[in-house]
C-alpha positions as CSV (number, residue, x, y, z in Angstrom):
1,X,13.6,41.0,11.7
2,X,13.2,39.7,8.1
3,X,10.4,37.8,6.2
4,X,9.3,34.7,8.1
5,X,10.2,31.7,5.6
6,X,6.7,30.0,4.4
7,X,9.0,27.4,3.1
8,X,11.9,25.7,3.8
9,X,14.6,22.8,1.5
10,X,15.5,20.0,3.2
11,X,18.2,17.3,2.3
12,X,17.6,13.9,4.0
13,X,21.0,11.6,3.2
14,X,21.4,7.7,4.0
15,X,21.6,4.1,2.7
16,X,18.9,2.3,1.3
17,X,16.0,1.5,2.9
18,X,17.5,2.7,6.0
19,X,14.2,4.6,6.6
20,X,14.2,8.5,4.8
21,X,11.1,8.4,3.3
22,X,9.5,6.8,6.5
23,X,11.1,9.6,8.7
24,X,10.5,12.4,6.7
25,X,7.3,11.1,6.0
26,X,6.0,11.1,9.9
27,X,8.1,14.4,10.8
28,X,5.8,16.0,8.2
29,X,2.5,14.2,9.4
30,X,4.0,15.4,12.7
31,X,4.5,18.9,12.2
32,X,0.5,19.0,10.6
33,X,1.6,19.1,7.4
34,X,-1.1,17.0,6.1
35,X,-4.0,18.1,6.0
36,X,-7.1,15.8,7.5
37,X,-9.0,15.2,4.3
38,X,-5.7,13.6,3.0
39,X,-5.0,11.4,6.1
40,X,-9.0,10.3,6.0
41,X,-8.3,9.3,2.0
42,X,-5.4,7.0,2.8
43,X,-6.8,5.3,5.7
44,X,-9.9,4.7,3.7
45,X,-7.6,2.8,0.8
46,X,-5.4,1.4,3.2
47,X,-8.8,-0.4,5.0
48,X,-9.7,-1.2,1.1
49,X,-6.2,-3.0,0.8
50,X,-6.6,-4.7,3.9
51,X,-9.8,-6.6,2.8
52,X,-8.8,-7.1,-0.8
53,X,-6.1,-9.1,0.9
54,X,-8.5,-10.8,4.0
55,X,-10.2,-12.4,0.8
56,X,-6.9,-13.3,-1.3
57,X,-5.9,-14.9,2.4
58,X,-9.1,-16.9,2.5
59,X,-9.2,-17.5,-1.4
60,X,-5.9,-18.9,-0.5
61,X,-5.9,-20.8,2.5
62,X,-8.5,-23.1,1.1
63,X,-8.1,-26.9,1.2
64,X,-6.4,-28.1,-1.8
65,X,-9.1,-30.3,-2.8
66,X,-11.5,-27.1,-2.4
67,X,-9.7,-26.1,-5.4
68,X,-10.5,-26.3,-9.3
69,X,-7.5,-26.5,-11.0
70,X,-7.9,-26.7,-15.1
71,X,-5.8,-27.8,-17.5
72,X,-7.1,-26.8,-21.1
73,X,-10.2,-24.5,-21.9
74,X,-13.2,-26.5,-21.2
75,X,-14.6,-26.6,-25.1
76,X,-11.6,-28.8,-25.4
77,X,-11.3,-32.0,-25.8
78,X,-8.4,-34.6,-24.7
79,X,-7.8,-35.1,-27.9
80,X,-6.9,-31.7,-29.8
Protein backbone atom coordinates (compact mmCIF):
# COMPACT_ATOMS: atom_id res chain seq x y z
CA UNK A 1 0.00 0.00 0.00
CA UNK A 2 0.91 3.71 -0.37
CA UNK A 3 1.36 6.68 2.06
CA UNK A 4 -1.71 7.13 4.27
CA UNK A 5 -3.09 10.72 3.35
CA UNK A 6 -2.63 13.13 6.57
CA UNK A 7 -4.84 15.34 4.59
CA UNK A 8 -7.49 15.47 2.46
CA UNK A 9 -9.52 18.57 -0.17
CA UNK A 10 -12.92 18.72 0.07
CA UNK A 11 -15.44 20.64 -2.22
CA UNK A 12 -18.85 21.35 -0.40
CA UNK A 13 -21.36 22.90 -3.37
CA UNK A 14 -24.95 24.43 -2.77
CA UNK A 15 -27.22 27.49 -2.61
CA UNK A 16 -27.05 30.07 -0.09
CA UNK A 17 -27.45 29.62 3.24
CA UNK A 18 -28.62 26.22 2.45
CA UNK A 19 -26.37 25.02 5.40
CA UNK A 20 -22.37 24.27 4.05
CA UNK A 21 -20.63 25.88 6.55
CA UNK A 22 -23.04 24.50 9.29
CA UNK A 23 -22.45 20.92 7.86
CA UNK A 24 -19.01 20.98 7.25
CA UNK A 25 -18.61 22.71 10.30
CA UNK A 26 -20.16 19.70 12.66
CA UNK A 27 -18.78 16.80 10.30
CA UNK A 28 -15.43 18.25 11.41
CA UNK A 29 -16.33 18.76 15.17
CA UNK A 30 -17.55 15.18 14.54
CA UNK A 31 -14.74 13.51 13.17
CA UNK A 32 -12.45 15.28 16.42
CA UNK A 33 -11.06 17.64 14.42
CA UNK A 34 -11.19 20.25 16.95
CA UNK A 35 -9.29 20.10 19.43
CA UNK A 36 -10.85 20.60 23.26
CA UNK A 37 -9.03 23.78 24.20
CA UNK A 38 -10.74 25.29 21.07
CA UNK A 39 -14.35 24.01 21.84
CA UNK A 40 -13.81 25.19 25.67
CA UNK A 41 -12.79 28.99 24.03
CA UNK A 42 -15.99 29.25 22.07
CA UNK A 43 -18.34 28.08 24.55
CA UNK A 44 -16.70 30.42 27.03
CA UNK A 45 -17.53 33.52 24.37
CA UNK A 46 -20.61 32.16 23.33
CA UNK A 47 -21.82 32.23 27.45
CA UNK A 48 -20.19 35.92 27.23
CA UNK A 49 -22.61 36.74 24.33
CA UNK A 50 -25.33 35.29 25.86
CA UNK A 51 -25.27 37.63 28.92
CA UNK A 52 -24.11 40.72 27.06
CA UNK A 53 -27.44 40.14 25.48
CA UNK A 54 -29.59 39.00 28.93
CA UNK A 55 -28.72 42.66 29.91
CA UNK A 56 -29.40 44.46 26.41
CA UNK A 57 -32.92 42.36 26.89
CA UNK A 58 -33.45 43.76 30.35
CA UNK A 59 -31.95 47.27 29.42
CA UNK A 60 -34.59 46.96 26.83
CA UNK A 61 -37.60 45.66 28.13
CA UNK A 62 -37.81 48.41 30.54
CA UNK A 63 -41.04 50.54 31.02
CA UNK A 64 -41.04 53.40 28.81
CA UNK A 65 -41.36 55.78 31.46
CA UNK A 66 -38.22 53.92 33.16
CA UNK A 67 -36.50 55.51 30.39
CA UNK A 68 -34.35 58.87 30.04
CA UNK A 69 -34.67 59.97 26.75
CA UNK A 70 -32.60 63.44 26.02
CA UNK A 71 -32.91 65.82 23.55
CA UNK A 72 -29.79 68.23 23.54
CA UNK A 73 -26.60 67.96 25.66
CA UNK A 74 -27.53 68.99 29.13
CA UNK A 75 -25.11 72.37 29.24
CA UNK A 76 -27.67 73.47 26.79
CA UNK A 77 -30.20 75.59 27.11
CA UNK A 78 -33.76 75.84 25.29
CA UNK A 79 -32.68 78.67 23.80
CA UNK A 80 -29.35 78.07 21.75
Amino acid sequence: MGKEKLHINIVVIGHVDSGKSTTTGHLIYKCGGIDKRTIEKFEKEAAEVRRYRQEVDTYLNQPISALRIRTRPPSMSPED
